[in-house]
Structure formats: structure tokens, C-alpha cells
C-alpha positions as semicolon CSV with decimal commas, in nm:
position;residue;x (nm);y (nm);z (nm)
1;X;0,024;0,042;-4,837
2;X;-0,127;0,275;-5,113
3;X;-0,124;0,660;-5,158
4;X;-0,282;0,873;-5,390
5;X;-0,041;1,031;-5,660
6;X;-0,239;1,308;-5,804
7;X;-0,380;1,456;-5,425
8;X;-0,026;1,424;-5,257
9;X;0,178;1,559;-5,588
10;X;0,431;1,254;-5,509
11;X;0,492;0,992;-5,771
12;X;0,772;0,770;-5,567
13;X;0,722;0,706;-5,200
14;X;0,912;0,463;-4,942
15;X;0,760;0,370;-4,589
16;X;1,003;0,215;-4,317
17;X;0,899;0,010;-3,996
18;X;1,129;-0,126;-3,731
19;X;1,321;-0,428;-3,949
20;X;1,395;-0,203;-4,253
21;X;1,169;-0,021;-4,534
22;X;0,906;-0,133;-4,799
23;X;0,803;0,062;-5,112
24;X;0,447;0,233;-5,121
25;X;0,233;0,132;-5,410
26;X;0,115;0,523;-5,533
27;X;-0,209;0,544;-5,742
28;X;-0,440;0,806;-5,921
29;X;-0,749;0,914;-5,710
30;X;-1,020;0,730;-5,921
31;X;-0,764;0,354;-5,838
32;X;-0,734;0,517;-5,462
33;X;-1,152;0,484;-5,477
34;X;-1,182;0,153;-5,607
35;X;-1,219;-0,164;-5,377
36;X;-1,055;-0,417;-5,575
37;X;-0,759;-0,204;-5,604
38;X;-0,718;-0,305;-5,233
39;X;-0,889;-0,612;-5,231
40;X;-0,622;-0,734;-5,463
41;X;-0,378;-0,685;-5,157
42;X;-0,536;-0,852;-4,935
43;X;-0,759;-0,590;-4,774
44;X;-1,051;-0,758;-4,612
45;X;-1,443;-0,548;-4,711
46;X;-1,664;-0,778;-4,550
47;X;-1,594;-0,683;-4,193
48;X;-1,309;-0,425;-4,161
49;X;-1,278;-0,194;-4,421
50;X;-1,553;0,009;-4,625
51;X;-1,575;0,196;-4,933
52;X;-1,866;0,362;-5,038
53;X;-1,804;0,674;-5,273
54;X;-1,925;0,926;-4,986
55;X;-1,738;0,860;-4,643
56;X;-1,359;1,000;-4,603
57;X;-1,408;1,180;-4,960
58;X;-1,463;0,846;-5,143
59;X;-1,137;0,677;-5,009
60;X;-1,154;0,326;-4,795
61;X;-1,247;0,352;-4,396
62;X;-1,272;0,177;-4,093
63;X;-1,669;-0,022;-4,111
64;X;-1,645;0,089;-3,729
65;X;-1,607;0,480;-3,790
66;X;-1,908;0,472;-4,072
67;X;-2,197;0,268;-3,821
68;X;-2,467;0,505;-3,926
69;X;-2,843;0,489;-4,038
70;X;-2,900;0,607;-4,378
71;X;-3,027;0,962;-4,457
72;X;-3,328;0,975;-4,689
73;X;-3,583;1,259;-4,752
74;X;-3,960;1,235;-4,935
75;X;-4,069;1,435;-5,174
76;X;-4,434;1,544;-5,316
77;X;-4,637;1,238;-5,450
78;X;-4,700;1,269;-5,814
79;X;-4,966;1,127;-6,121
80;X;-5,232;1,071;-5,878
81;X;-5,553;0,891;-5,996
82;X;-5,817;0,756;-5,767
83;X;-5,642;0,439;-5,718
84;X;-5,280;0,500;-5,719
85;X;-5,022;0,755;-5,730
86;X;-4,562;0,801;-5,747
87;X;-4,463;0,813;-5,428
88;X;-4,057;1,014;-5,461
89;X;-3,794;0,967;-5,235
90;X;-3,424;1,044;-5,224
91;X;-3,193;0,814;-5,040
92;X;-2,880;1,140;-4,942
93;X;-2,677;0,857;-4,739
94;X;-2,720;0,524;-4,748
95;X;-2,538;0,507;-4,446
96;X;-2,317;0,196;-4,313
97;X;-2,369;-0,112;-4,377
98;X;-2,533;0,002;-4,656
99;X;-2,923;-0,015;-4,742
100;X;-3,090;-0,367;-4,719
101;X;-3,466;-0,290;-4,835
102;X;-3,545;0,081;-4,924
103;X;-3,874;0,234;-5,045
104;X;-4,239;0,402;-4,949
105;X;-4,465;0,360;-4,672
106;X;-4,803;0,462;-4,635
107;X;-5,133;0,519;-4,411
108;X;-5,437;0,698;-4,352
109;X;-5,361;0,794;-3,979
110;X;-5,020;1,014;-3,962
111;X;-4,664;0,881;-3,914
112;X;-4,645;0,568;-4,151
113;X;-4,377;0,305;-4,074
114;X;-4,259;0,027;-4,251
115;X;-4,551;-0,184;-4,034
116;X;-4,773;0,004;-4,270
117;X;-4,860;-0,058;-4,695
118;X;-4,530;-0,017;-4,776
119;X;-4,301;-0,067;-5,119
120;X;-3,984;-0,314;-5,146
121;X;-3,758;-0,142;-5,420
122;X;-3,414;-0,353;-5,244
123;X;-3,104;-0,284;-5,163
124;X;-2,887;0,034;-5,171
125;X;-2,525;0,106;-5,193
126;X;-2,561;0,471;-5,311
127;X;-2,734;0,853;-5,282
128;X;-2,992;0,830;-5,592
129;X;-3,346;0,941;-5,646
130;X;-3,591;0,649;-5,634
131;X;-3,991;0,631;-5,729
132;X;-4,230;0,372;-5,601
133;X;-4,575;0,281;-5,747
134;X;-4,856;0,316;-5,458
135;X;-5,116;0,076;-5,558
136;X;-5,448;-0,026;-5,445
137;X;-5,566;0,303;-5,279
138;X;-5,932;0,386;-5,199
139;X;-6,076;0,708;-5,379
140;X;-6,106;1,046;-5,227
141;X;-5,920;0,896;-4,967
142;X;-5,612;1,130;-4,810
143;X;-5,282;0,907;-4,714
144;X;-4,973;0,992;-4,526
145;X;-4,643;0,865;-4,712
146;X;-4,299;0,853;-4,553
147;X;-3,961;0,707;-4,783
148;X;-3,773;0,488;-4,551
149;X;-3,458;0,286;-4,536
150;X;-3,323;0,014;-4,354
151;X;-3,002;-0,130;-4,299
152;X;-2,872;-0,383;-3,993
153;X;-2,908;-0,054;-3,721
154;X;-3,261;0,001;-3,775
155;X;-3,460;0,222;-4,020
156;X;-3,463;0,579;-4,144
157;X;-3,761;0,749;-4,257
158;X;-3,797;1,129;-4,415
159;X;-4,052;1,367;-4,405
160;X;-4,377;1,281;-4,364
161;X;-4,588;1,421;-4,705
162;X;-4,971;1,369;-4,746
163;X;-5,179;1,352;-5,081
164;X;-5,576;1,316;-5,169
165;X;-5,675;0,983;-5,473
166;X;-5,896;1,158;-5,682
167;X;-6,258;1,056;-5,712
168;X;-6,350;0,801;-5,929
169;X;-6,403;0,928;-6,259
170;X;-6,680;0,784;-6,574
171;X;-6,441;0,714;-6,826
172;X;-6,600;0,580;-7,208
173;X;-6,418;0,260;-7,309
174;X;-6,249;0,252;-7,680
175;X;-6,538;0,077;-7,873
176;X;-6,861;0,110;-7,995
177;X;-7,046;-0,148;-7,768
178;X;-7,154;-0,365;-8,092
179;X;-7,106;-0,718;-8,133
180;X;-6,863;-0,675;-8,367
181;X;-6,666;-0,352;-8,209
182;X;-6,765;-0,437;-7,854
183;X;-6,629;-0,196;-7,570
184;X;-6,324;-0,249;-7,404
185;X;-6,279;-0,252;-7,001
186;X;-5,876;-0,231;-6,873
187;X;-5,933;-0,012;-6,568
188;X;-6,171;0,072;-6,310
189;X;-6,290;0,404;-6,464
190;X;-6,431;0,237;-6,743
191;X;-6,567;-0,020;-6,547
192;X;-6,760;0,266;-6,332
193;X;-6,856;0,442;-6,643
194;X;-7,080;0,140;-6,737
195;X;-7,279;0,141;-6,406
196;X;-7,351;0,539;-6,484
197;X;-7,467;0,402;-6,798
198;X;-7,760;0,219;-6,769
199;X;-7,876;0,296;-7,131
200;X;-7,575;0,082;-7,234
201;X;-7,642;-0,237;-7,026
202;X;-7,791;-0,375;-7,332
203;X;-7,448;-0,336;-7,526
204;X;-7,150;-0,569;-7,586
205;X;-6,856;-0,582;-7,335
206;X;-6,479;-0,763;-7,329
207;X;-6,287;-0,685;-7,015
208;X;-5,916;-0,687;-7,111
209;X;-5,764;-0,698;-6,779
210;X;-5,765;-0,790;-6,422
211;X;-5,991;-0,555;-6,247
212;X;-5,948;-0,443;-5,850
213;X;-6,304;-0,363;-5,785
214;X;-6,264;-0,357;-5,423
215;X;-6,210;0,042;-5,433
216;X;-6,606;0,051;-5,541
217;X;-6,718;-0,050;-5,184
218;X;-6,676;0,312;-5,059
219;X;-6,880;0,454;-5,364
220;X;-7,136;0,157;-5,285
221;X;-7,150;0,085;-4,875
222;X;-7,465;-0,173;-4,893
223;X;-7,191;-0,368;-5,131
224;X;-7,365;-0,311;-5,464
């Protein structure tokens, strides 16, 4: 058996049961909160005992006297362009057992679960403040986004927040549209910018990247 030294003030202990006595192994509090100080004796953390850095001030517990979801709240969406945007979410608890897939869900109805878009940023054994890319979104479009959390008793979600992609905006490629300094296209602003450009058709063009043009269709319903 352990006990903490610095909490109880008492650096020599002895504990007695019904054949005779046995000597208490004392430790400082940060050895009291650390699980191979007791896994070391023996103690088994796969199905009895629990230590998590929250629960019973940060000492080890009884798995059946944490069972809980985890506790996570959502926070404003932030750098918002007309196809993506930072979804923010803070996991407060990550419950017990701890967090097996954690991250952002999204829709364009109300009430997003994790049957939704959704984000996979993995497993969780601790309160922290997580971001998750939202990818793929349709301009001038307004989503719903919920943080969630899951571990083996179901899933947690926070607060339901709601944000607005930006309309697609022209944006001029770096180059000069020559043969010899042709212009650039990474994005799908740039891309856009050439069919406001007719005047430019004419010109020289390199796309750089991968290009999700699929956004377009709600600028361009006959599919143009």
C-alpha cells in the first residue's frame, strides 16, 4: 500500500491486518500521481484501477466510480474563407475510459452529429484545447458545427455554434500571364479570377495544385 508523504505530513507509516503488520511504502504527491509507481506493484490499469490527472485530485481510482462521458465545449469558428474555416473545441473531461476519436462535426440543418462531415483528430487522455480544419465547404453557405467526443459509453457533443463561408472572391495569380512568367493557379480564388477575366483567356497558365472545383456548381447551376 502507498501514501502520500508531503499531503499527510508523515514520512514512516506501518499498516497491520489480522496475521501481523506490513510497512507502507510513503511517496511525494507527483510519485502518488504516477501509474507506474503502482503498476510496479502489481496494480492492475487495464480493468480495475484508473489514473487520469483529474478524478480523486489526480490520485488512482476505482475504473467503476469514473464511468462517465467526456465533457467538451465548442467555441467560435475562426479564418473563414469560402471554402473552409478552424473549427475550436475544448475537451474539459475526457471522461472514463478515456476519449477514443475526438473532433468537429458539421451540417447545414441544426444539431450536427458525428453521422454528419465530421473531423477524426484521435484519441484523448486529457482536458486540452484542440482545432480541426473544416474542408470542402460550399460558399456563402451557413453551417452548424458541434465538437464531440466519444469514448466506449457513447458520445458527447458541446454547444452547437454556426458560421457563414465567405463568397468566392477574384483573386490575381502571382505572374504575369507570359510564356515565360506564366500565371500561377494553387487555389480556387485564382482559378475564379480567370473566368472574370475573359480579356486574359488568351494568356499563359500553370496550375500548381490540386483544385476542388466542385464549390463552383453553386456560382454556376446549369454546370458551367
Amino acid at each position: 500500500s502507498f501514501w502520500d508523504t508531503q499531503s499527510s505530513g508523515f514520512s514512516n507509516g506501518i499498516g497491520s491486518y489480522s496475521s501481523g503488520t506490513y510497512t507502507l511504502t510513503g511517496c511525494d504527491t507527483a510519485t502518488m500521481k504516477t501509474e507506474s509507481t503502482f503498476t510496479s506493484a502489481g496494480w492492475n490499469f487495464s480493468t480495475i484501477w484508473g489514473l487520469d490527472g483529474i478524478y480523486n485530485g489526480g490520485y488512482p481510482f476505482l475504473q467503476w466510480e469514473r464511468m462517465s462521458l467526456p465533457i467538451i465545449t465548442t467555441q467560435s469558428v475562426t479564418n473563414i474563407s469560402a471554402s473552409s474555416a478552424t473549427g475550436n473545441g475544448t475537451i474539459i473531461d475526457p471522461g472514463f475510459p478515456h476519449v477514443t476519436q475526438h473532433g468537429l462535426c458539421w451540417n447545414t440543418a441544426g444539431m450536427p452529429s458525428v453521422s454528419d462531415f465530421k473531423t477524426e483528430e484521435g484519441p484523448a487522455d486529457s482536458a486540452f484545447v484542440f482545432i480541426s480544419q473544416l474542408l470542402i465547404l460550399n460558399n456563402n453557405t451557413t453551417y452548424h458545427v458541434r465538437a464531440y467526443a466519444t469514448n466506449t459509453l457513447g458520445t458527447a457533443y458541446g454547444d452547437e455554434v454556426t458560421f457563414t463561408t465567405l463568397a468566392i472572391q477574384a483573386t490575381q495569380p502571382a505572374g504575369s500571364g507570359s510564356e515565360s512568367d506564366p500565371y500561377l493557379i494553387s487555389n480556387i480564388e485564382e482559378l475564379f479570377w480567370i473566368s472574370q477575366n475573359s480579356i486574359k483567356w488568351d494568356k499563359y497558365y500553370i496550375q500548381t495544385a490540386d483544385i476542388d472545383a466542385s464549390l463552383t456548381s453553386a456560382l454556376y447551376p446549369d454546370g458551367s
